[in-house]
N, C-alpha and C positions, 0 to 999 in steps of 0.2 A: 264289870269291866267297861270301861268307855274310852272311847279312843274316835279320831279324825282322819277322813280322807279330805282331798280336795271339794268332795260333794256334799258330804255327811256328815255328822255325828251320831258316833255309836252306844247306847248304853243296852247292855247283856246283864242278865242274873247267870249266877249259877247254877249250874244244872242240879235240880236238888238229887237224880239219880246216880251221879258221877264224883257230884261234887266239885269238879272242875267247870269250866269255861270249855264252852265246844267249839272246838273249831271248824267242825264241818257248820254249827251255825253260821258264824261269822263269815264265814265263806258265801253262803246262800244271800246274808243280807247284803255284802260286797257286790256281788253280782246284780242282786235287784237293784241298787241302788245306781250300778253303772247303768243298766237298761231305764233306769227312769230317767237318770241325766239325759241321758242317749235323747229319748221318744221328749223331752221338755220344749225344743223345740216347734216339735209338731205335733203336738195333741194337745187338746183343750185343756182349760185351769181343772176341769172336773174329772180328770183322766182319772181311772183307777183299774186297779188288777188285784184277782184274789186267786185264791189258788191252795191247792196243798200238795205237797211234796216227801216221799223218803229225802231221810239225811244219812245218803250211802255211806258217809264217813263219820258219820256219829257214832261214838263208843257204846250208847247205849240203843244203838237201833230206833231213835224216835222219829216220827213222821214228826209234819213243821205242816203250819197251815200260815197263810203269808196273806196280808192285804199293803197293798201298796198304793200311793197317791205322791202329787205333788207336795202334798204336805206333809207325809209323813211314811212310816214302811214299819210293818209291827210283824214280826212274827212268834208263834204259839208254838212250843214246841210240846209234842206228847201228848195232844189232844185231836180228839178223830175232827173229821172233814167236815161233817155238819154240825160242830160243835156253835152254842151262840156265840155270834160275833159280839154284839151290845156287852154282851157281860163280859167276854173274853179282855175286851176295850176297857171296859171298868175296872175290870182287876188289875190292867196295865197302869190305867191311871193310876188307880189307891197304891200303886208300887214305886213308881217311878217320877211322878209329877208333885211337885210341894201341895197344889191344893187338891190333890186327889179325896177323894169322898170313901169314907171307911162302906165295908158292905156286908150283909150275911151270909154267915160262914157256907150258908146251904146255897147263894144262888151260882155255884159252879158243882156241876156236877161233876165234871173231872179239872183240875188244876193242873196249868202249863208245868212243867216241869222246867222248864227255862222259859223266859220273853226276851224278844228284844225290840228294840227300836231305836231309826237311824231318821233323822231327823236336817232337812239340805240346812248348809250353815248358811246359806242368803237369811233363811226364815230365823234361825237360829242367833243370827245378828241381829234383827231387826228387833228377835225378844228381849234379849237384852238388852238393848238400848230402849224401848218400852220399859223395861223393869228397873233399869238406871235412872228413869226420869220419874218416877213412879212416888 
C-alpha cells in the first residue's frame, strides 16, 4: 500500500500473518512522522529515534520496532527489540528499493511480518528529479 500525507510518503507490505494492510501500522508510522515533522525544526540533520512498541490495535498482536530519522522512518513489524537493525535495513531495501541487493535466506533470523517506510516528500522530490535527469 502507498499512500501520501503532506510530510510523507508511505509504502506498507502486507502482513504476511493477516494478509491484510494494518492499520494500527499506519497509524503508528502517521504519528512518527508527525513527531519528526514536528522536532525538523529543532534537532540536528543527524536526529534519530529508535524504539519498539505493542501495536494495541493490530489484529495479529505484533510488536513494531521503529527507527526514525530526517531521512527516513522504517518500521519492523513482528520481530523482538534487539532484533539486527543492518539486516533488518537490508531486507527493507532488497523489498522495496529498485536497486536493493538480493540476501541469504539465513541472514534474518526472524522476518518482519510486515515493513514499512515513510519517506518526507522534500527528500522524495529531489529523488526524483535526480532520477529524471539521470
Amino acid at each position: 500500500m502507498i499512500w501520501k500525507t503532506q510530510t510523507h510518503l508511505f509504502t506498507a507490505t502486507v502482513c504476511q500473518k493477516t494478509g491484510e494492510h494494518c492499520p494500527a501500522l499506519a497509524r503508528m508510522a502517521e504519528k512518527l512522522a508527525q513527531a519528526m515533522a514536528a522536532a525538523a525544526p529543532v534537532t540536528a540533520e543527524d536526529f534519530e529515534i529508535a524504539g519498539s512498541s505493542e501495536l494495541a490495535h493490530c489484529p495479529a498482536g505484533c510488536a513494531a520496532r521503529f527507527e526514525a530519522s530526517h531521512e527516513s522512518i522504517r518500521i519492523f513489524c513482528g520481530v523482538d527489540a534487539d532484533a539486527d537493525g543492518d539486516r533488518l535495513n537490508r531486507f527493507v531495501d532488497m523489498i522495496l528499493r529498485p536497486a536493493g541487493r538480493a540476501m541469504p535466506s539465513g541472514l534474518l533470523s526472524q522476518t518482519p511480518c510486515a515493513v514499512l517506510e515513510a519517506i518526507p516528500t522534500e527528500r522524495n522530490t529531489a529523488e526524483a528529479t535526480i532520477n529524471a535527469t539521470a
